[in-house]
C-alpha positions in Angstrom: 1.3 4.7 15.1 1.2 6.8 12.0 4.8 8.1 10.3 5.1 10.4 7.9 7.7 8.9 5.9 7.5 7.3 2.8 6.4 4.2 2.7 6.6 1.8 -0.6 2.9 0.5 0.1 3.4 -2.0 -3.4 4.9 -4.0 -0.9 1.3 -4.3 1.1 -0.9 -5.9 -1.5 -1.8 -9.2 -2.2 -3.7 -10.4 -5.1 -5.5 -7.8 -6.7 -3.4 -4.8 -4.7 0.0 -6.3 -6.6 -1.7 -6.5 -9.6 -3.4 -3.4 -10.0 0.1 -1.0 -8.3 2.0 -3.1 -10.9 0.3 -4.2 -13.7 0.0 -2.1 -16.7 -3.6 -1.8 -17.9 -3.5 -1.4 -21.9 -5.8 -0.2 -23.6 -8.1 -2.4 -25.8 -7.3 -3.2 -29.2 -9.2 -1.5 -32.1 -10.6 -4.7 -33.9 -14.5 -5.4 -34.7 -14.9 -8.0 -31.7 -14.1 -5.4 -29.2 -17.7 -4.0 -27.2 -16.0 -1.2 -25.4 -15.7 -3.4 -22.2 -11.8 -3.1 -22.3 -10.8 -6.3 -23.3 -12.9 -8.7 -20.8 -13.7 -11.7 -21.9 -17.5 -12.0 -21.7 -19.0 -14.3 -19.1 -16.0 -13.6 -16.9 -16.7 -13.6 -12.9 -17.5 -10.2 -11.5 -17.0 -8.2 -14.4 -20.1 -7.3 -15.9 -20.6 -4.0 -18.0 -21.3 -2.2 -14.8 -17.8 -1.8 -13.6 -17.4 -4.9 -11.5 -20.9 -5.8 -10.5 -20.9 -7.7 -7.2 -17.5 -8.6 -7.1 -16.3 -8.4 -3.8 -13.2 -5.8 -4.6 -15.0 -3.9 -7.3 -15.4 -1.0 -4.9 -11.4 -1.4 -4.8 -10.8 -1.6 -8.4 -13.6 1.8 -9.3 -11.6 3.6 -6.8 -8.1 3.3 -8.1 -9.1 3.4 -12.0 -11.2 6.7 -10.8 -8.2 8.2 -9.5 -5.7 6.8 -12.2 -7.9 8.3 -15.1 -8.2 11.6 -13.0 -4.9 12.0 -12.3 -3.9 11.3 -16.3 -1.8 8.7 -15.7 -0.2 6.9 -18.8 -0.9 3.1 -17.6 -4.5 4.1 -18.3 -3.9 6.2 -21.4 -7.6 6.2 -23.9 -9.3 3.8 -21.0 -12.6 4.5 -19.4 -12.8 4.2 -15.5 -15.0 1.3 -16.4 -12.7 -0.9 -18.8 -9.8 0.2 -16.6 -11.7 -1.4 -13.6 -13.3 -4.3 -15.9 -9.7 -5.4 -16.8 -8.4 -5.2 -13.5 -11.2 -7.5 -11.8 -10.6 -10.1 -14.7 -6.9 -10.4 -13.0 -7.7 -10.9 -10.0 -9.0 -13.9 -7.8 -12.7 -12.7 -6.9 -14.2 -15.4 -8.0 -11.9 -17.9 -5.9 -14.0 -19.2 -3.1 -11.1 -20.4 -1.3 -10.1 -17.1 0.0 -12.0 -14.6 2.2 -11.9 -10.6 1.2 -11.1 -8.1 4.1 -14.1 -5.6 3.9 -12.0 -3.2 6.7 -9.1 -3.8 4.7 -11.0 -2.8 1.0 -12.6 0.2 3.0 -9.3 1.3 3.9 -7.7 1.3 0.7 -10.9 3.2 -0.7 -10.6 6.0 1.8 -6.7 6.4 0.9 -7.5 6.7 -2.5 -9.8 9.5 -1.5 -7.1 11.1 0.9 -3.9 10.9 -1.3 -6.0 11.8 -5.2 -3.3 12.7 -7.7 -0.5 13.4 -4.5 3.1 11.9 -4.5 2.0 10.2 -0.7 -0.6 9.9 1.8 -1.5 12.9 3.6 -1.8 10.8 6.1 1.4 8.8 6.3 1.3 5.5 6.7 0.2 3.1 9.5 0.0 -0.6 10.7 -3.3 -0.6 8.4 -0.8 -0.2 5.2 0.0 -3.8 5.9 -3.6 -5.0 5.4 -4.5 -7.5 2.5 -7.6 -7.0 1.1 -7.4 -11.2 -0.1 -7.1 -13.1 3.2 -6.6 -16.4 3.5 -7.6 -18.7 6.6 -4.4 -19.2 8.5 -4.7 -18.7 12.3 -2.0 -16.3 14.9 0.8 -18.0 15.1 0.7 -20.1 12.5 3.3 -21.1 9.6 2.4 -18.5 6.5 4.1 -17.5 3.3 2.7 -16.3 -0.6 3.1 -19.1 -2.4 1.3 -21.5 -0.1 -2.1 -22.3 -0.5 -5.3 -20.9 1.8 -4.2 -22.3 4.9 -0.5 -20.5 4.4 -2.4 -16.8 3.8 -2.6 -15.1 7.3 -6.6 -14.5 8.2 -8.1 -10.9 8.4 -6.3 -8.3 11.3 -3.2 -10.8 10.6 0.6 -10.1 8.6 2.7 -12.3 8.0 6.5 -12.2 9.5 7.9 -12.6 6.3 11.6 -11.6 7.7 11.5 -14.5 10.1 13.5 -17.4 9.9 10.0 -19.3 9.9 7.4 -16.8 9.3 4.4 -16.8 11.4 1.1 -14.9 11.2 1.5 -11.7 13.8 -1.1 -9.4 14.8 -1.5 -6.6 12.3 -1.8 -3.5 14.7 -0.3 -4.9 18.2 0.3 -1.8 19.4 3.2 -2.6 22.0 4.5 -0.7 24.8 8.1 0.6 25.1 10.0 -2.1 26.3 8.7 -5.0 24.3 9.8 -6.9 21.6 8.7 -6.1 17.5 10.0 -7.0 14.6 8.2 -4.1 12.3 7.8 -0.8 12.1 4.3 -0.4 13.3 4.0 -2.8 15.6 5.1 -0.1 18.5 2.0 2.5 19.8 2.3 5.7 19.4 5.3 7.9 20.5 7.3 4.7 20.0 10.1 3.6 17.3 11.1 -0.3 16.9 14.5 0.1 17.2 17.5 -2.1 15.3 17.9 -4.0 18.7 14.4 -4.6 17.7 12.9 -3.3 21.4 10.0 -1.1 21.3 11.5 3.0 22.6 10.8 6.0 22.5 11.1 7.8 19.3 14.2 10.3 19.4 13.4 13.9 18.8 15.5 16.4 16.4 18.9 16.5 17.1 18.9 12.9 19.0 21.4 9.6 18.0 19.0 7.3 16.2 18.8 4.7 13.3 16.4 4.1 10.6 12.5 4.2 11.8 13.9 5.6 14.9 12.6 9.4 14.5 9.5 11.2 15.4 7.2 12.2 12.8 8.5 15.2 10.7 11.8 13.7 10.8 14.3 11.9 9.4 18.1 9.9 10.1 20.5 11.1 8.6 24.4 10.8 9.7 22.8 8.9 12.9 20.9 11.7 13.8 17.3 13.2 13.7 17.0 16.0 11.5 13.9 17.6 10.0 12.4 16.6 7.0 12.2 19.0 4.5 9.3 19.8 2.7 8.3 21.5 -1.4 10.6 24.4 -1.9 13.2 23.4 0.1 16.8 22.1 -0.2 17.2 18.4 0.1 21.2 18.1 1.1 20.8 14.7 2.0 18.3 14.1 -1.2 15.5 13.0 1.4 11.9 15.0 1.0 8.5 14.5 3.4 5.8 13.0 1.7 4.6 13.6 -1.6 7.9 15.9 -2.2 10.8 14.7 -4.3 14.4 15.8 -4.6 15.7 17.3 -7.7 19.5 17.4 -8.9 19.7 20.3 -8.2 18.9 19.5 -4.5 15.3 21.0 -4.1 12.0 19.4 -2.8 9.4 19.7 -5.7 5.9 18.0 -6.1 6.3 14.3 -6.4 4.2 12.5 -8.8 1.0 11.0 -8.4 1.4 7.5 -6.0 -1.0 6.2 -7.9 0.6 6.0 -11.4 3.3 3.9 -10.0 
């Protein structure tokens, strides 16, 4: 199911996709060594001169350093898109054999680049995909996972990990349940339908219904336990809550929100 609410995607990535959402890229230092590759180090895996080279989330890295340069954002302030991307590869764990990269997962991420350019959210909204990692690791459904584990602790491709769970577990990433079963995340439901707080896949409530948080249709949002549209740029924000890509001001009005991608 897709919702248009915002969602704090830095909470998705692993690897490179926590790096690169929280990392600030500098710009390289002006000393005599320096050869305009943005602070690489030469012979370093993946990062060659031509923005990444082969390595396996260079298409990744090009898109988001595209769109941060475009979008004038000041993490990547006097940086090229290629010694942006170059310094982003060189953090991240390409060159680790260990773990497997998520090509669905990468394309993904590259066409929401392309959707949300310099906008405060994702046209879009967000969706059970928006918990893929584009670094995978090799653990199976069902089985014990967590971060700081090694391979075998890293859910596999099409897999998230329950981290909320007394014992997390690697869970299907899109199960799409029907109303009536039992979730533990706000996509896990298909469409039309909310996990609720009793954690039971329902139907979402409409404007005007009871409800609790997640528990809305699209276009809406809780507030005082009840479903009440969202409010979009130009209008008043009484409960300081805007639909995507809006913020609310002090003075209580939905305006343009910055760019995602310079958080």
């Amino acid at each position: 199911m897709k919702r248009t609410t915002y969602f704090p995607v830095t909470t998705l990535f692993l690897f490179l996709g926590a790096l690169v959402v929280g990392c600030e890229v500098s710009a390289p230092a002006d000393d005599d060594d320096d050869d305009g590759s943005g602070g690489t180090p030469s012979g370093s895996s993946g990062t060659s001169g031509t923005g990444g080279g082969g390595h396996p989330l260079a298409p990744y890295a090009h898109a988001y350093c595209e769109q941060r340069v475009a979008c004038a954002c000041p993490q990547v302030d006097g940086l090229s898109v290629e010694a942006c991307t170059n310094q982003l590869l060189a953090l991240s764990p390409g060159a680790n054999a260990d773990f497997d990269v998520d090509a669905d997962c990468v394309a993904y991420r590259v066409a929401q680049l392309d959707r949300t350019a310099c906008a405060g959210a994702d046209p879009d909204g967000y969706g059970c995909m928006d918990q893929c990692q584009m670094m995978v690791g090799r653990a199976q459904l069902g089985a014990p996972c967590s971060l700081s584990g090694g391979v075998d602790q890293i859910c596999a491709a099409g897999l998230r990990c329950d981290f909320l769970a007394d014992a997390p577990t690697c869970l299907p990433l899109c199960p799409n349940l029907s109303a009536g079963q039992a979730c533990s995340n706000p996509f896990d439901c298909g469409p039309g339908l909310a996990c609720t707080s009793a954690e039971i896949c329902e139907p979402e409530s409409g404007e005007g219904q009871p409800c609790g948080i997640g528990d809305c249709a699209s276009g809406l949002h809780c507030t005082h336990e009840t479903c009440v549209r969202t409010p979009g740029i130009g209008e008043p924000c009484p409960d300081n809550f805007c639909g995507p890509g809006a913020e609310c001001t002090t003075d209580g009005v939905c305006v343009a929100g910055s760019p995602m991608i310079c958080f």
